[in-house]
mmCIF file of the N, C-alpha and C atoms, coordinates in Angstrom:
data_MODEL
# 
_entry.id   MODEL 
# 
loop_
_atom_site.group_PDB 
_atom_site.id 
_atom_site.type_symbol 
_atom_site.label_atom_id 
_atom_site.label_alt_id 
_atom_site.label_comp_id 
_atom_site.label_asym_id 
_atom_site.label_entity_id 
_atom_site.label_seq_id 
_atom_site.pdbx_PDB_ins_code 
_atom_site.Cartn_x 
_atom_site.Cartn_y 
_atom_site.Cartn_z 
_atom_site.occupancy 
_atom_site.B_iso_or_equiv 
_atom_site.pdbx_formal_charge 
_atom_site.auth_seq_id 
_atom_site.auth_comp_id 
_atom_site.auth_asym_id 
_atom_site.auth_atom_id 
_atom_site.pdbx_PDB_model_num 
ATOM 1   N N  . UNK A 1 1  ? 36.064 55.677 19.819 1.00 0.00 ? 1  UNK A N  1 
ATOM 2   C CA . UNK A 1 1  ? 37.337 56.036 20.403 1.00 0.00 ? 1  UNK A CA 1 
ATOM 3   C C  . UNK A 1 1  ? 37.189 57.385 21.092 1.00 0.00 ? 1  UNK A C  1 
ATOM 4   N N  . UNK A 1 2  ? 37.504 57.766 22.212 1.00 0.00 ? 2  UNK A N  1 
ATOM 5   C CA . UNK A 1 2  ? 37.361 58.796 23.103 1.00 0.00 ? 2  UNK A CA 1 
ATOM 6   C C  . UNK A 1 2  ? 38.761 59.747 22.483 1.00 0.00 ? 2  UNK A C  1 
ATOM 7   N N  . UNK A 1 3  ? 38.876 60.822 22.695 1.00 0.00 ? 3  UNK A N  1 
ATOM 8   C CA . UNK A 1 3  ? 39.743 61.977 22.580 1.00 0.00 ? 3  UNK A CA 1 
ATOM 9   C C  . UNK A 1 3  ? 40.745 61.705 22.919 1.00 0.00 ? 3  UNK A C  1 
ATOM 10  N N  . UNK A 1 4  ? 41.977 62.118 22.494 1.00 0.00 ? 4  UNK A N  1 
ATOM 11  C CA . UNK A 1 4  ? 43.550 61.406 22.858 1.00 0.00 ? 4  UNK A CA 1 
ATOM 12  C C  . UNK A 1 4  ? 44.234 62.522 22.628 1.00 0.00 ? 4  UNK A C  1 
ATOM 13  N N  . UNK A 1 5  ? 45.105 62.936 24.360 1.00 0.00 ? 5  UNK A N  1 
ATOM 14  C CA . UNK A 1 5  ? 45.722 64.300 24.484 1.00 0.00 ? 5  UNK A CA 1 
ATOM 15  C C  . UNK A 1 5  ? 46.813 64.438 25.131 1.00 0.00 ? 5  UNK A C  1 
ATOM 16  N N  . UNK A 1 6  ? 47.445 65.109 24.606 1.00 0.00 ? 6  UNK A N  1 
ATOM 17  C CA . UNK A 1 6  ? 48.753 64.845 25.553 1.00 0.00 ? 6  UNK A CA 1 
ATOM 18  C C  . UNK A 1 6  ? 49.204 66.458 26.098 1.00 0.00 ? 6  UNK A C  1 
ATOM 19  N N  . UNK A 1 7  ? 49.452 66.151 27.006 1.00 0.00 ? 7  UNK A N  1 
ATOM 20  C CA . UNK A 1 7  ? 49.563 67.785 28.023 1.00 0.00 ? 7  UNK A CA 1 
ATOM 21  C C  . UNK A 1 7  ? 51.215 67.670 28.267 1.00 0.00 ? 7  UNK A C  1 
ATOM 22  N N  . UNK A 1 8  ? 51.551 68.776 28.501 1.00 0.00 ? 8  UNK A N  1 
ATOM 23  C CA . UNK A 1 8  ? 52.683 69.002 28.553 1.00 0.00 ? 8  UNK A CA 1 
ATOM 24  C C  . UNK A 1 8  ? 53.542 70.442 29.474 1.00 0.00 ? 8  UNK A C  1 
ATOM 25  N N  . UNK A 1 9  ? 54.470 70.817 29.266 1.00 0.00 ? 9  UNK A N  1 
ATOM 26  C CA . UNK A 1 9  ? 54.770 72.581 29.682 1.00 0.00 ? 9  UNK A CA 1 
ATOM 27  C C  . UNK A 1 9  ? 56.078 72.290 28.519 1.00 0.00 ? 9  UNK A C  1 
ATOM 28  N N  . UNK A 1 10 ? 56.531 73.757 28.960 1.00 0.00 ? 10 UNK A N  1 
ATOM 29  C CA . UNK A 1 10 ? 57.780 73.721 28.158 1.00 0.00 ? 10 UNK A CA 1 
ATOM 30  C C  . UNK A 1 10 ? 58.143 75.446 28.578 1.00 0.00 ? 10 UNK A C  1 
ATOM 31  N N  . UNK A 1 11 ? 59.247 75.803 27.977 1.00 0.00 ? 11 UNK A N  1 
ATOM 32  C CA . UNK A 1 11 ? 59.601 77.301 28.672 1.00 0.00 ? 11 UNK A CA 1 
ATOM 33  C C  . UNK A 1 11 ? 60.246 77.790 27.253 1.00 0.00 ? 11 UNK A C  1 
ATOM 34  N N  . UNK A 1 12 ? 60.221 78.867 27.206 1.00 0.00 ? 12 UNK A N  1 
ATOM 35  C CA . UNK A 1 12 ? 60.971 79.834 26.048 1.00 0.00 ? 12 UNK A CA 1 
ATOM 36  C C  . UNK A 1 12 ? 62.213 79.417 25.390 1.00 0.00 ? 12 UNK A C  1 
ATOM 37  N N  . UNK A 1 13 ? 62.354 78.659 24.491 1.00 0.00 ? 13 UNK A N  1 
ATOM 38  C CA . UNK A 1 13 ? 63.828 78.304 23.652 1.00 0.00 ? 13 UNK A CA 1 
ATOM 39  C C  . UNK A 1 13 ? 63.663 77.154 23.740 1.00 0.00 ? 13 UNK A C  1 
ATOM 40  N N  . UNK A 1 14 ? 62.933 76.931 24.694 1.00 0.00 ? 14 UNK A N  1 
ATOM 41  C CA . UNK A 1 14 ? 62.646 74.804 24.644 1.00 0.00 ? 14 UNK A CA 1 
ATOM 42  C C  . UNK A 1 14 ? 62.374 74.097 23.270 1.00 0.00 ? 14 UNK A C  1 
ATOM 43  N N  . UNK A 1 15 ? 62.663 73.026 23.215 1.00 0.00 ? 15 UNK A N  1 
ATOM 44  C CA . UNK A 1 15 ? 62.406 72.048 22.072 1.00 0.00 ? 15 UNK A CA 1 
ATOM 45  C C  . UNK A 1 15 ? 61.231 71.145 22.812 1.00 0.00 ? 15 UNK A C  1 
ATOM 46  N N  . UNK A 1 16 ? 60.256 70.694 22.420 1.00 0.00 ? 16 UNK A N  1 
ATOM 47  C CA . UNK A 1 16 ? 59.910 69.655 23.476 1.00 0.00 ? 16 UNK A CA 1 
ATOM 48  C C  . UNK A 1 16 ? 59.119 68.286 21.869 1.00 0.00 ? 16 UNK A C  1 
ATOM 49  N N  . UNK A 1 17 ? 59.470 66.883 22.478 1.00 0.00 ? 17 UNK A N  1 
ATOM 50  C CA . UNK A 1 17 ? 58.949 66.359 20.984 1.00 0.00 ? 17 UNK A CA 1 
ATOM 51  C C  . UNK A 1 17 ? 57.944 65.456 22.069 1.00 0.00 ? 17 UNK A C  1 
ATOM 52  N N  . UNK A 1 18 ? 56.841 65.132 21.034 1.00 0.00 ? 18 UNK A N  1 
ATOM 53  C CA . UNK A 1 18 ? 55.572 64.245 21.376 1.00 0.00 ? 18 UNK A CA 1 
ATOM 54  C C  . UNK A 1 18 ? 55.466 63.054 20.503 1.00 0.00 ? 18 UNK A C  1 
ATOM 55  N N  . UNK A 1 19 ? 54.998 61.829 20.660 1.00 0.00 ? 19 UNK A N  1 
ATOM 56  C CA . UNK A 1 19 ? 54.812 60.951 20.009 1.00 0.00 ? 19 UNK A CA 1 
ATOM 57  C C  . UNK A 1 19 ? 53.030 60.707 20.459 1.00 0.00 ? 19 UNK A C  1 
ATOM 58  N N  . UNK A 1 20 ? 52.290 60.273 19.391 1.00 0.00 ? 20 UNK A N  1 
ATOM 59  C CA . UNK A 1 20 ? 51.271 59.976 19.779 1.00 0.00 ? 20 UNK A CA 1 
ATOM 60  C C  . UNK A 1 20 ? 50.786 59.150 18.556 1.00 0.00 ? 20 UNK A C  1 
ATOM 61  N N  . UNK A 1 21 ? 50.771 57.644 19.344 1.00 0.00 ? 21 UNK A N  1 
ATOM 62  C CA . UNK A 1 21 ? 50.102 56.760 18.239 1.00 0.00 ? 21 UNK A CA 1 
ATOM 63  C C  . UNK A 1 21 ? 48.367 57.148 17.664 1.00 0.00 ? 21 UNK A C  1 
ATOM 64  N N  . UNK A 1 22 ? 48.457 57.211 16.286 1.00 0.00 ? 22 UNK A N  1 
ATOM 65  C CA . UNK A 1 22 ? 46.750 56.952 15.937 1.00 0.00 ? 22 UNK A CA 1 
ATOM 66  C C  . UNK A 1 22 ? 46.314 55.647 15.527 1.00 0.00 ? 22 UNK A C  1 
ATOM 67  N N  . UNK A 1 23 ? 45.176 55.177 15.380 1.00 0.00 ? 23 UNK A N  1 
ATOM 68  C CA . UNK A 1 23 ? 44.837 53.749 14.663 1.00 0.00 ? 23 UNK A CA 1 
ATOM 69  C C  . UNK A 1 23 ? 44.759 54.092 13.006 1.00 0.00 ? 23 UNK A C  1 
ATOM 70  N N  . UNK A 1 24 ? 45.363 53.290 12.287 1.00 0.00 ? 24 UNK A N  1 
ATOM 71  C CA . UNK A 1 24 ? 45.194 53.233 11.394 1.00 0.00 ? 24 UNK A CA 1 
ATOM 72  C C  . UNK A 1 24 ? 43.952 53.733 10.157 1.00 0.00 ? 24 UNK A C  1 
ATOM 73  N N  . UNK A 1 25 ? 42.679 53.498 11.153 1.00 0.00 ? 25 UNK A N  1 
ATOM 74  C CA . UNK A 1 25 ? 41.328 53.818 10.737 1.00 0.00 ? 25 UNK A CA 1 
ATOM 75  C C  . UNK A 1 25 ? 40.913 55.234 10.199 1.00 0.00 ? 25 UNK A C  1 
ATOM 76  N N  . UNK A 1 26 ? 41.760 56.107 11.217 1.00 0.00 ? 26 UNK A N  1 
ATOM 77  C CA . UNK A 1 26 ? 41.822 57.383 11.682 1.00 0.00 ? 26 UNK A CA 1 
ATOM 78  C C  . UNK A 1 26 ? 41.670 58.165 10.174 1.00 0.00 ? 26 UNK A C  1 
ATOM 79  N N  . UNK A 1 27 ? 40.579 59.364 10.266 1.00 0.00 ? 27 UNK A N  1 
ATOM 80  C CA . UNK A 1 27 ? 40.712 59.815 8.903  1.00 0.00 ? 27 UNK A CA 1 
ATOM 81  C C  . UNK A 1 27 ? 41.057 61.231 9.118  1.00 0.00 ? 27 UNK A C  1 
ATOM 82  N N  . UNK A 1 28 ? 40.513 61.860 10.448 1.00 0.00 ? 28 UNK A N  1 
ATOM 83  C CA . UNK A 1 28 ? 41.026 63.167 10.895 1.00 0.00 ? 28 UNK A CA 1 
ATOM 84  C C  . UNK A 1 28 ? 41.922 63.328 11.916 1.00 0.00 ? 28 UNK A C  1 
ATOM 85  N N  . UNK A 1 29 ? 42.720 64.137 12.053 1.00 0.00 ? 29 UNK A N  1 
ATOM 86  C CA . UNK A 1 29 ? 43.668 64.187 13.456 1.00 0.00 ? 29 UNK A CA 1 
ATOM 87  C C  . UNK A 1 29 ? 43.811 65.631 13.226 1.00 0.00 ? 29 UNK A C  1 
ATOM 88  N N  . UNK A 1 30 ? 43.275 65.922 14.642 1.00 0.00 ? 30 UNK A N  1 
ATOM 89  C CA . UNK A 1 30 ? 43.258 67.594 15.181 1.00 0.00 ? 30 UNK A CA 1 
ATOM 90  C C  . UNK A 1 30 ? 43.896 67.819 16.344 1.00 0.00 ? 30 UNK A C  1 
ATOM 91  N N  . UNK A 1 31 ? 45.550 69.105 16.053 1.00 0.00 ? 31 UNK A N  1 
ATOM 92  C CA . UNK A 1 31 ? 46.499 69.198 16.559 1.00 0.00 ? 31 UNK A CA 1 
ATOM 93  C C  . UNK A 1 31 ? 46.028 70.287 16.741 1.00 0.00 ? 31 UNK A C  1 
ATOM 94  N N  . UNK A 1 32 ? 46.611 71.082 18.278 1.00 0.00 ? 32 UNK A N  1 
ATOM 95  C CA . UNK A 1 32 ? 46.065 72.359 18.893 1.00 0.00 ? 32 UNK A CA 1 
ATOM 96  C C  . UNK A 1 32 ? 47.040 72.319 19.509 1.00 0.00 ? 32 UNK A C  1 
ATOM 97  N N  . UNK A 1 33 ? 48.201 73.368 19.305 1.00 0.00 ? 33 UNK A N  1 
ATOM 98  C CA . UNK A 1 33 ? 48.833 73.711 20.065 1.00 0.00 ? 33 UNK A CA 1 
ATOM 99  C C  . UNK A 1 33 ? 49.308 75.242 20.679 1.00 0.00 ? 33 UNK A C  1 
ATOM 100 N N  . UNK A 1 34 ? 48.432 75.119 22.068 1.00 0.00 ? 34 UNK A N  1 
ATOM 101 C CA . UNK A 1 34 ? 48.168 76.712 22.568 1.00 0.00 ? 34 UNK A CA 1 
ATOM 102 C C  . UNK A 1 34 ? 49.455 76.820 23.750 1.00 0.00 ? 34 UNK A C  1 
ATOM 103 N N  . UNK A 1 35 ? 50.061 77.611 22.961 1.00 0.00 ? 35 UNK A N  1 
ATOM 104 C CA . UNK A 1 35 ? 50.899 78.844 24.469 1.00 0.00 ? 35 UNK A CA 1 
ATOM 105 C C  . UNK A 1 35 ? 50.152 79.658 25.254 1.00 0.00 ? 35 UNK A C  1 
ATOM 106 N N  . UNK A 1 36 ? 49.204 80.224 24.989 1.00 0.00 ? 36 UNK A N  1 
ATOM 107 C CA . UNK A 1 36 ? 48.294 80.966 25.590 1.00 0.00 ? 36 UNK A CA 1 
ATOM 108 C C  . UNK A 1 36 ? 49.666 82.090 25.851 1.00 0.00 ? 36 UNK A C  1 
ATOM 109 N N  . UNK A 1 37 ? 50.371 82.713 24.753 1.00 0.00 ? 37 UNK A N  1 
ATOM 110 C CA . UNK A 1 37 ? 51.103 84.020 25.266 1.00 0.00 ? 37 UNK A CA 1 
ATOM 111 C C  . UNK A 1 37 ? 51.365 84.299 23.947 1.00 0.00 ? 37 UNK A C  1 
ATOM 112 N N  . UNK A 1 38 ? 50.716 85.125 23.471 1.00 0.00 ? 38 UNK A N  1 
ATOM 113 C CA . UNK A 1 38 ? 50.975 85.600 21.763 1.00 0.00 ? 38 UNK A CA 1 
ATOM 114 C C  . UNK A 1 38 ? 52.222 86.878 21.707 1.00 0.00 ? 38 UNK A C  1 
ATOM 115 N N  . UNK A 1 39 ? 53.040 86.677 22.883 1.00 0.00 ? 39 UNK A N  1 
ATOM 116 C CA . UNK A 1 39 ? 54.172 87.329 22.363 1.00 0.00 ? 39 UNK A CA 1 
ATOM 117 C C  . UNK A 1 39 ? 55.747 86.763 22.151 1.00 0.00 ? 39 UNK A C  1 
ATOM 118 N N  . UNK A 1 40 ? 55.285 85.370 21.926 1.00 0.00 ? 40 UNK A N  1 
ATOM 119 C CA . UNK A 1 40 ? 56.402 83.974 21.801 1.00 0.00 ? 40 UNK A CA 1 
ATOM 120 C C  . UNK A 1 40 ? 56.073 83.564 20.239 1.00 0.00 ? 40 UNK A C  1 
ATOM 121 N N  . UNK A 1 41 ? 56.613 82.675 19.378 1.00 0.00 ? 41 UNK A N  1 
ATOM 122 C CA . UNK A 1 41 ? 56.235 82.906 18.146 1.00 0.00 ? 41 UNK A CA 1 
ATOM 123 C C  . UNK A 1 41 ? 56.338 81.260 18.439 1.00 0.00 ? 41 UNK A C  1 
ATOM 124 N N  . UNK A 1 42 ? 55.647 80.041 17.858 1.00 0.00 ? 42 UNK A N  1 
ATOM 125 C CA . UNK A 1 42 ? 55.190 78.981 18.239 1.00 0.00 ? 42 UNK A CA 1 
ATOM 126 C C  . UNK A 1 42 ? 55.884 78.356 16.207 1.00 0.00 ? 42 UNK A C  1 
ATOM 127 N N  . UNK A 1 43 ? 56.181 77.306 16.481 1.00 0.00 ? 43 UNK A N  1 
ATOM 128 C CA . UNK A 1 43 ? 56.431 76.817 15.332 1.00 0.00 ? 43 UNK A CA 1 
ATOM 129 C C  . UNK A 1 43 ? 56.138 74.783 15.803 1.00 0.00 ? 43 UNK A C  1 
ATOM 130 N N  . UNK A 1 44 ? 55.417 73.777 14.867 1.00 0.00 ? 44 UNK A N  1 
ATOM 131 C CA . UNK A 1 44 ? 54.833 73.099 15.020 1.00 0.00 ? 44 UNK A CA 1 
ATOM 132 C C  . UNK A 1 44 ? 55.673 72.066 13.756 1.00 0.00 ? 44 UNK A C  1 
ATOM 133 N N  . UNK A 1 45 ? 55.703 70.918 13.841 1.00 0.00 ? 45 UNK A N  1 
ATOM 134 C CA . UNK A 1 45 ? 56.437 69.947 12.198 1.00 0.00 ? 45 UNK A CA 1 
ATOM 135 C C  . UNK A 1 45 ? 56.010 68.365 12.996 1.00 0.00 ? 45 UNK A C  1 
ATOM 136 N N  . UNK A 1 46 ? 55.131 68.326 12.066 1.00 0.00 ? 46 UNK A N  1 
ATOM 137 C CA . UNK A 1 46 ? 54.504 66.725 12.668 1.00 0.00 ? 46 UNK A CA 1 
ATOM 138 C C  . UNK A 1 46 ? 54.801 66.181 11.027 1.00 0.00 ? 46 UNK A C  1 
ATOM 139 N N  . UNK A 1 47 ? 54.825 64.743 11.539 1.00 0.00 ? 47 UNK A N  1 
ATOM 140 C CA . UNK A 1 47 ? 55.722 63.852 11.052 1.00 0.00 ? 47 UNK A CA 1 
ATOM 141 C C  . UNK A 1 47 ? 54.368 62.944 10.790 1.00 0.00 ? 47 UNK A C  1 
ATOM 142 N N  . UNK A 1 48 ? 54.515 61.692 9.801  1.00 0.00 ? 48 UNK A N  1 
ATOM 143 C CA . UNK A 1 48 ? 53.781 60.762 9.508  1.00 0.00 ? 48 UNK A CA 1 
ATOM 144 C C  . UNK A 1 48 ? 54.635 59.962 10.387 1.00 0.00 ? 48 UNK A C  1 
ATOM 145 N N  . UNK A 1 49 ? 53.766 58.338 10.171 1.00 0.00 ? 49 UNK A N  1 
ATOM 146 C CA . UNK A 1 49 ? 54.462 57.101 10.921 1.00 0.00 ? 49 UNK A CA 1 
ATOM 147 C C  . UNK A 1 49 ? 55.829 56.901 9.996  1.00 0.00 ? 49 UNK A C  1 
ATOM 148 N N  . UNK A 1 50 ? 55.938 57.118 8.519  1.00 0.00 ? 50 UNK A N  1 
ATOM 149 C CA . UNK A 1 50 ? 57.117 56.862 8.086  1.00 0.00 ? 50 UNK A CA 1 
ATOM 150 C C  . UNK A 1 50 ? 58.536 57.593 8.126  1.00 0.00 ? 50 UNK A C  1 
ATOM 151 N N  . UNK A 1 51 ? 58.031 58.720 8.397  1.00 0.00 ? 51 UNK A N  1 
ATOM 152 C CA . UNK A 1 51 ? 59.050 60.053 9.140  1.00 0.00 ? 51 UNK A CA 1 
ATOM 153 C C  . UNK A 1 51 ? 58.637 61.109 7.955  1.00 0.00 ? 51 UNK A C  1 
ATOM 154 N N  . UNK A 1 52 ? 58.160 60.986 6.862  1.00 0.00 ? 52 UNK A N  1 
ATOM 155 C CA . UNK A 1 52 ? 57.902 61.967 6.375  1.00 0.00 ? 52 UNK A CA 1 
ATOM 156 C C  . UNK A 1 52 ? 57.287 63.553 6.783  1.00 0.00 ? 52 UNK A C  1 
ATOM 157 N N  . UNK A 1 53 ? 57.281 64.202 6.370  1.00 0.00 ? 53 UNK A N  1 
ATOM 158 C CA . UNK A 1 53 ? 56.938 65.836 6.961  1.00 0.00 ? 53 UNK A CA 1 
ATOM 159 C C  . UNK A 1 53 ? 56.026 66.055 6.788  1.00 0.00 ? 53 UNK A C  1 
ATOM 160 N N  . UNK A 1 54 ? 55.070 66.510 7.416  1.00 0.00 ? 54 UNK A N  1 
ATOM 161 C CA . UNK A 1 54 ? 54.025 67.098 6.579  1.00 0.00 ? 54 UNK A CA 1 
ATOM 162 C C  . UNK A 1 54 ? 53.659 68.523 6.606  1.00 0.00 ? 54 UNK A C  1 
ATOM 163 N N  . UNK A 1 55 ? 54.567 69.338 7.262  1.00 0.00 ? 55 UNK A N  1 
ATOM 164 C CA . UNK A 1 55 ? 55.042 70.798 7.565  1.00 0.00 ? 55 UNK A CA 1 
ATOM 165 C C  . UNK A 1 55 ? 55.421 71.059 8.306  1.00 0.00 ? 55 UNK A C  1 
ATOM 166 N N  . UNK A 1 56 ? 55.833 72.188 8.352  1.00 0.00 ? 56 UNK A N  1 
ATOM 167 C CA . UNK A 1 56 ? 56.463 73.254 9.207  1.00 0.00 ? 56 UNK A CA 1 
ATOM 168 C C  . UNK A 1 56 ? 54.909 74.641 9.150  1.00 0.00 ? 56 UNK A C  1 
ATOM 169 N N  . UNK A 1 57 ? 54.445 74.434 10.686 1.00 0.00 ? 57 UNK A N  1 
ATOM 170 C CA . UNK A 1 57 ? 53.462 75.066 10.574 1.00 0.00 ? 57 UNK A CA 1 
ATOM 171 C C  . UNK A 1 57 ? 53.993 75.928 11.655 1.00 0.00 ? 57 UNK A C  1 
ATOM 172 N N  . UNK A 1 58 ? 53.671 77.416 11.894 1.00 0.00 ? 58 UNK A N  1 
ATOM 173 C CA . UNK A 1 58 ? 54.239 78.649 12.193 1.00 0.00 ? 58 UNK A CA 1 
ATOM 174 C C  . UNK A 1 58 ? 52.531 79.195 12.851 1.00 0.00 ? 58 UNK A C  1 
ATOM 175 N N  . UNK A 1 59 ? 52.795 80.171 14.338 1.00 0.00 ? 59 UNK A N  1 
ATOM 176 C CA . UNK A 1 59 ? 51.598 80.735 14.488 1.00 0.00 ? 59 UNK A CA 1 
ATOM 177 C C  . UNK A 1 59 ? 50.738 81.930 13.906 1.00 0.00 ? 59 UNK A C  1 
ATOM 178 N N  . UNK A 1 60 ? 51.789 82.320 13.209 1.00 0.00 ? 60 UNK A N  1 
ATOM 179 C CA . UNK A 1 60 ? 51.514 83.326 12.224 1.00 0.00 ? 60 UNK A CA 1 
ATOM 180 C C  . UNK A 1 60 ? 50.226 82.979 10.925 1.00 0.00 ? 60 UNK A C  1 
ATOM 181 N N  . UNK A 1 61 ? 50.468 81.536 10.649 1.00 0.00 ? 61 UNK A N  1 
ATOM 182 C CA . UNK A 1 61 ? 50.317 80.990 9.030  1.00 0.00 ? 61 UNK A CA 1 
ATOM 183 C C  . UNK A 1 61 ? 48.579 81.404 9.145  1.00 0.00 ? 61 UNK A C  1 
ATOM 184 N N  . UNK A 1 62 ? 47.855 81.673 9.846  1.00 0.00 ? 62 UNK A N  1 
ATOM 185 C CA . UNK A 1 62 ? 46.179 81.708 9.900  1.00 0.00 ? 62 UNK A CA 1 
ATOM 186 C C  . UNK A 1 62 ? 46.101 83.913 9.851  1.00 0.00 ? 62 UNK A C  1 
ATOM 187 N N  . UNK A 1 63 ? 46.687 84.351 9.949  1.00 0.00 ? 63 UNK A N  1 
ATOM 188 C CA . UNK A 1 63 ? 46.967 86.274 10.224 1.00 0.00 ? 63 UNK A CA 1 
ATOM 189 C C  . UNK A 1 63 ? 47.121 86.341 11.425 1.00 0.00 ? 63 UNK A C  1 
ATOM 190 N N  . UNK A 1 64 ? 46.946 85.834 12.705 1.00 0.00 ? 64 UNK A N  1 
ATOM 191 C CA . UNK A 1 64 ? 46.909 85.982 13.837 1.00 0.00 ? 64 UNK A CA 1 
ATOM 192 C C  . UNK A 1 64 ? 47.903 85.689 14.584 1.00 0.00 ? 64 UNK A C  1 
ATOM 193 N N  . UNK A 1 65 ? 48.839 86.205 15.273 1.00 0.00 ? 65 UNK A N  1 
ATOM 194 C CA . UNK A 1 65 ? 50.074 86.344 16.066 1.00 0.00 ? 65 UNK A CA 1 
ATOM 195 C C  . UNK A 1 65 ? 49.156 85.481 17.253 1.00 0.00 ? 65 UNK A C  1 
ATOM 196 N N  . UNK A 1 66 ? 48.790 84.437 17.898 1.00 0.00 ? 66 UNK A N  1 
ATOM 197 C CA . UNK A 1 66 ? 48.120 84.593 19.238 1.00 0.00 ? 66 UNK A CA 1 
ATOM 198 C C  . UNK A 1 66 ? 48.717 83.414 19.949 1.00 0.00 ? 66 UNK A C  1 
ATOM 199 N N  . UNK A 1 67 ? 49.854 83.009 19.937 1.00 0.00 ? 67 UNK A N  1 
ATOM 200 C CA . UNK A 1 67 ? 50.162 81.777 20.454 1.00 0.00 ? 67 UNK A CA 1 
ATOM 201 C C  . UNK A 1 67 ? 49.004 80.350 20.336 1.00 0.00 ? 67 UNK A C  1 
ATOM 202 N N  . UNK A 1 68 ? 49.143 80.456 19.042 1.00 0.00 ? 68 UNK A N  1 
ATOM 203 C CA . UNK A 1 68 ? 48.115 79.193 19.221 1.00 0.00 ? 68 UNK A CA 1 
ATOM 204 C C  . UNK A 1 68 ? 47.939 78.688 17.545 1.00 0.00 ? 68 UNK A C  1 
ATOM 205 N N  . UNK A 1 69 ? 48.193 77.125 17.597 1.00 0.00 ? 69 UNK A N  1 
ATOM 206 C CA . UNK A 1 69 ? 48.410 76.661 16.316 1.00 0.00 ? 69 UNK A CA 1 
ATOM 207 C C  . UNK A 1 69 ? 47.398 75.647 16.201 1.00 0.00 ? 69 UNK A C  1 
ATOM 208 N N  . UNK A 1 70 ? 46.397 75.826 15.440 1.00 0.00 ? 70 UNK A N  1 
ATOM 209 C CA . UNK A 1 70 ? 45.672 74.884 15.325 1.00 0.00 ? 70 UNK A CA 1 
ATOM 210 C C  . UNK A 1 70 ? 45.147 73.545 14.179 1.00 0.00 ? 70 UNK A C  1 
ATOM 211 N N  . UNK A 1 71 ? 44.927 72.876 13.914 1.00 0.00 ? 71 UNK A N  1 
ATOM 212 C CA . UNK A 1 71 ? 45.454 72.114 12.619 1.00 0.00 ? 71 UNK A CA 1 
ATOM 213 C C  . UNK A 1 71 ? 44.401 71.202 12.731 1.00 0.00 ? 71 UNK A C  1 
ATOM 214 N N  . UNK A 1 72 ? 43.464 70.852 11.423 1.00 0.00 ? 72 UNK A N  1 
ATOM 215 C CA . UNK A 1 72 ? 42.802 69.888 11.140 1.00 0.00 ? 72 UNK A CA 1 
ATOM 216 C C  . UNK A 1 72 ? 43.401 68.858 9.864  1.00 0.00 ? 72 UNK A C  1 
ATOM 217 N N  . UNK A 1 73 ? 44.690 67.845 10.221 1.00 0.00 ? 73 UNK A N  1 
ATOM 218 C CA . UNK A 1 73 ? 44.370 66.888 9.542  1.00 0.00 ? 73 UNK A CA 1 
ATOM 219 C C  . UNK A 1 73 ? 44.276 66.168 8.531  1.00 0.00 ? 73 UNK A C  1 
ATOM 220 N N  . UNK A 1 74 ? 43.634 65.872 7.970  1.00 0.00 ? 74 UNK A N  1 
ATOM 221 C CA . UNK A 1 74 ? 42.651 64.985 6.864  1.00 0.00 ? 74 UNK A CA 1 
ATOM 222 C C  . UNK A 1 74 ? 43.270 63.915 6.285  1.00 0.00 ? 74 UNK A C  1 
ATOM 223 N N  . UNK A 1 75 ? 43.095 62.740 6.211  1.00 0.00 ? 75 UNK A N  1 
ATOM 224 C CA . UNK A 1 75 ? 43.468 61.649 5.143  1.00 0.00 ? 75 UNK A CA 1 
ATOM 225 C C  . UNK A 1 75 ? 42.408 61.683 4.078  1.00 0.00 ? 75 UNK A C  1 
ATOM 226 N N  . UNK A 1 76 ? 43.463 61.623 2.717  1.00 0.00 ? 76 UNK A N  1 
ATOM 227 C CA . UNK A 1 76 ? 42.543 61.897 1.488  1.00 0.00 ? 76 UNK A CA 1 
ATOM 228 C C  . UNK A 1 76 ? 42.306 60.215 0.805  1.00 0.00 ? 76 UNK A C  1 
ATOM 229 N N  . UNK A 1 77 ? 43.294 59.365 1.855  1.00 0.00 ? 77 UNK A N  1 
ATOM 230 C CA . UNK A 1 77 ? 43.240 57.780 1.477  1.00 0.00 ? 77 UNK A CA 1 
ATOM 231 C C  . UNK A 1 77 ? 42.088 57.172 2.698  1.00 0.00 ? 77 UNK A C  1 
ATOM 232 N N  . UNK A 1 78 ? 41.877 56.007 2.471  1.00 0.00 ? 78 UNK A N  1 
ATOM 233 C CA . UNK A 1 78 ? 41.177 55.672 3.439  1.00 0.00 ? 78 UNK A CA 1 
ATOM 234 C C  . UNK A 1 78 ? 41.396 54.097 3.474  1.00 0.00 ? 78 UNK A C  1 
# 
């Protein structure tokens, strides 16, 4: 399976939502989401297929203010 990305814009106060199917198979899914302007504060909440949460991830949460949220993933089922 080749890389699966979805591009976008958005502007200051925006909401913007993404859907992106995975295959079932899938054991990692790596979310990157760069502002490229670390003086905007970036907040991220991805959802399973059942709607469940699986956080509220913030650009702060790694020490680094830098507009940029990056996230590896993991299924611990298979």
């Amino acid at each position: 399976m080749g890389i699966l990305t979805v591009y976008d814009t958005i502007s200051q106060g925006e909401t913007n939502f993404h859907e992106k199917s995975v295959s079932s198979g899938l054991t990692l899914l790596v979310v990157d989401l760069n502002w490229g302007d670390s003086t905007d504060s970036l907040r991220l909440k991805v959802y399973t297929p059942s709607g469940a949460l699986l956080g509220t991830y913030y650009d702060s949460v790694d020490g680094t203010t830098d507009g940029r949220i990056y996230l590896y993933i993991v299924s611990l089922t298979v």
